[in-house]
N, C-alpha and C positions, 0 to 999 in steps of 0.2 A: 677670669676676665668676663664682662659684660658691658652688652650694645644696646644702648636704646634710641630708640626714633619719636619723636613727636612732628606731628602738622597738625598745624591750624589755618581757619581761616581769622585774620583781624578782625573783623567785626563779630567772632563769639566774643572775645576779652571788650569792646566798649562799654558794656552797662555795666561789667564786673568791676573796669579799674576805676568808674567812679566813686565804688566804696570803699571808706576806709577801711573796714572792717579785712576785704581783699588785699586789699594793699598791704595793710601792715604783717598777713599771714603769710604771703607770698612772695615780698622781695624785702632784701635788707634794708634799712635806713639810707645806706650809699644809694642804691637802687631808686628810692623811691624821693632823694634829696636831686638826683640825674636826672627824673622823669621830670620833673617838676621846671626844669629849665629849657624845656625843647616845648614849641607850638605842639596844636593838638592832635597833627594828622603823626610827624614825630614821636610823639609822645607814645602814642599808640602803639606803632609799629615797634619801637625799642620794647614795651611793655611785655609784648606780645612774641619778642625773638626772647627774653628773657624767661618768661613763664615756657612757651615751648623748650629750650634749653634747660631747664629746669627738670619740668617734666621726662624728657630724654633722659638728664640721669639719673632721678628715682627709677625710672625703668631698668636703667642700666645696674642701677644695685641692687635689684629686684624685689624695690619698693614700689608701692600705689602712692596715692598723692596726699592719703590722710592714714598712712602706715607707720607712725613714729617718725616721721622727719618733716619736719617744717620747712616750706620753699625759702623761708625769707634767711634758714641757715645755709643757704646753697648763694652765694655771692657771685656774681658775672660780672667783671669788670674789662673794661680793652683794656688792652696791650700796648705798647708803645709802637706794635707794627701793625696794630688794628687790629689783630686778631681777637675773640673771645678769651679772659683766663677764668678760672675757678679758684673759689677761695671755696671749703666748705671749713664749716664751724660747728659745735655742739653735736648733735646725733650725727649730724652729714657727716664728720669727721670720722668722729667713731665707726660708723657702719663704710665706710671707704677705706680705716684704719690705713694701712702705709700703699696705696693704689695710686694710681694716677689716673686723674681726671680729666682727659678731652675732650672737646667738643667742636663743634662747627653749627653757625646759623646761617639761615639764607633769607630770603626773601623775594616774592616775586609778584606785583599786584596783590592782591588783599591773602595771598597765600603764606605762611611763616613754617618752616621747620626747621626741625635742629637732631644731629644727631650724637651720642654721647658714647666714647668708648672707656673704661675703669679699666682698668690693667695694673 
């Protein structure tokens, strides 16, 4: 079992999620086709619940963030009841092998965390 926590503040991720180069390393196509249809204050903030969540479960599998798994294999999609789900793909998969992956994001003013439990 492992738990990881990530917080940020939104305003580290605005200069980063203007580059593509960011983008495309760090969230899936679905991810980055979603961000794309929300205004920019929106856009942000999802960006940024998503990369922290992220972040939380590399920790939680007790990966770094350029430790053999690519953020953009770690998929975050809602839920039909709004919650956060996880899809992981390619290494995510592998290194999680048969675990399960929770999570939760918050948000609070320009503050974002997420925490991740693997079981």
């Amino acid at each position: 079992m492992g738990v990881g926590l990530d917080v940020l503040e939104r305003d580290e991720l605005a200069c980063l999620v203007t580059r593509h180069w960011f983008l495309r390393y760090c969230y899936a196509p679905e991810e980055i086709q979603q961000a794309q249809n929300l205004g920019p204050e929106r856009r942000l903030e999802y960006l940024a619940g998503r990369f922290a969540a992220k972040e939380a479960i590399l920790k939680a599998l007790g990966k770094g963030l350029f430790q053999g798994i690519a953020p953009r294999n770690i998929h975050i999609e809602r839920a039909d009841d709004g919650s956060p789900h996880v899809e992981l793909r390619a290494e995510a998969a592998e290194a999680a092998s048969d675990q399960t992956v929770r999570i939760s994001i918050t948000h609070k003013n320009n503050v974002v965390a997420a925490v991740a439990l693997v079981s």
